[in-house]
N, C-alpha and C positions, 0 to 999 in steps of 0.2 A: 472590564477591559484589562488584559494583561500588556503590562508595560516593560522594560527592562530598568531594573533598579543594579547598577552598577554592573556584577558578572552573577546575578540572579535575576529569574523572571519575577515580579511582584504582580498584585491583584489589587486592583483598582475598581470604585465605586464612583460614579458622579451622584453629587450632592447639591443640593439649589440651596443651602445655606450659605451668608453670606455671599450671594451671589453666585454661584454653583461655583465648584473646582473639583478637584480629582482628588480623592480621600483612600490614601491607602488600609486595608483592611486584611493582608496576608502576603504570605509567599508564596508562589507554585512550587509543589513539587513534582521531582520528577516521580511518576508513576513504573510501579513492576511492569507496566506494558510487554507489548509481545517483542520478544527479541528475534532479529533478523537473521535470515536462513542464507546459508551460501548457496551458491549454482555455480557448478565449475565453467560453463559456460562452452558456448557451440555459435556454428554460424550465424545463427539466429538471433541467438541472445548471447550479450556478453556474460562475461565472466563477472559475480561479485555478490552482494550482499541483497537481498529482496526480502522486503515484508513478508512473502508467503513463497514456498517453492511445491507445489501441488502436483503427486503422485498421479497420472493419468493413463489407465490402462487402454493401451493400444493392440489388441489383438491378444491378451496375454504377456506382453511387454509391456514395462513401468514404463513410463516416461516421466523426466521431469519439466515442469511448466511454469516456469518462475514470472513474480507480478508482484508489484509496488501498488500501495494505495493509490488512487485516483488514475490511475490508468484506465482506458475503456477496456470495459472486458472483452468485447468484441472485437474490437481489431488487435489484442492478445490472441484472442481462438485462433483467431484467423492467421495469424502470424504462426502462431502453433503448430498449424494445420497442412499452411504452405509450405512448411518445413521438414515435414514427411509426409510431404508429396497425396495430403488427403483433403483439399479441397473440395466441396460437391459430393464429399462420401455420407453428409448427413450428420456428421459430427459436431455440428458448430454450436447446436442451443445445449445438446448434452455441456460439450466443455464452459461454454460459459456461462452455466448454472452450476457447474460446479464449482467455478471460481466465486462464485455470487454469495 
């Protein structure tokens, strides 16, 4: 269980010793993780910072497709999709396997 030890996350174990309690055993660090993409942003989607900003060719045109973790991917396509006007073109499981 990760708990907050002052202005750091700390790692915790439970222990049945002497009655169980919480036995600290480290500190989180932060991880190199993936660092956040900008999207300048459009009607659709705001303007600002997203976990993934996904290159999506539309006819020979890039588009961008911006998407934060646990987002449904499907009502992303779909938002995507309404957004230049290509709902019903067949688009929908391409884009959200590529988001996948």
């Amino acid at each position: 269980m990760i708990f907050r030890d002052k202005d750091n996350a700390a790692a915790y174990k439970w222990t049945t010793e002497a009655g169980g309690f919480w036995e600290k055993f480290g500190d989180v660090m932060q991880g190199g993780g993936h660092k956040k993409e900008k999207f300048a942003g459009n009607k659709t989607f705001p303007k600002g910072d997203y976990d993934y900003v996904f290159k999506i060719d539309l006819n020979g045109q890039m588009m961008d497709l911006p998407y934060n973790d646990g987002q449904s991917k499907i009502e992303i396509a779909e938002k995507f999709l309404r957004h230049y006007n290509l709902v019903g073109e067949g688009f929908e499981e391409s884009i959200t396997n590529h988001i996948a």
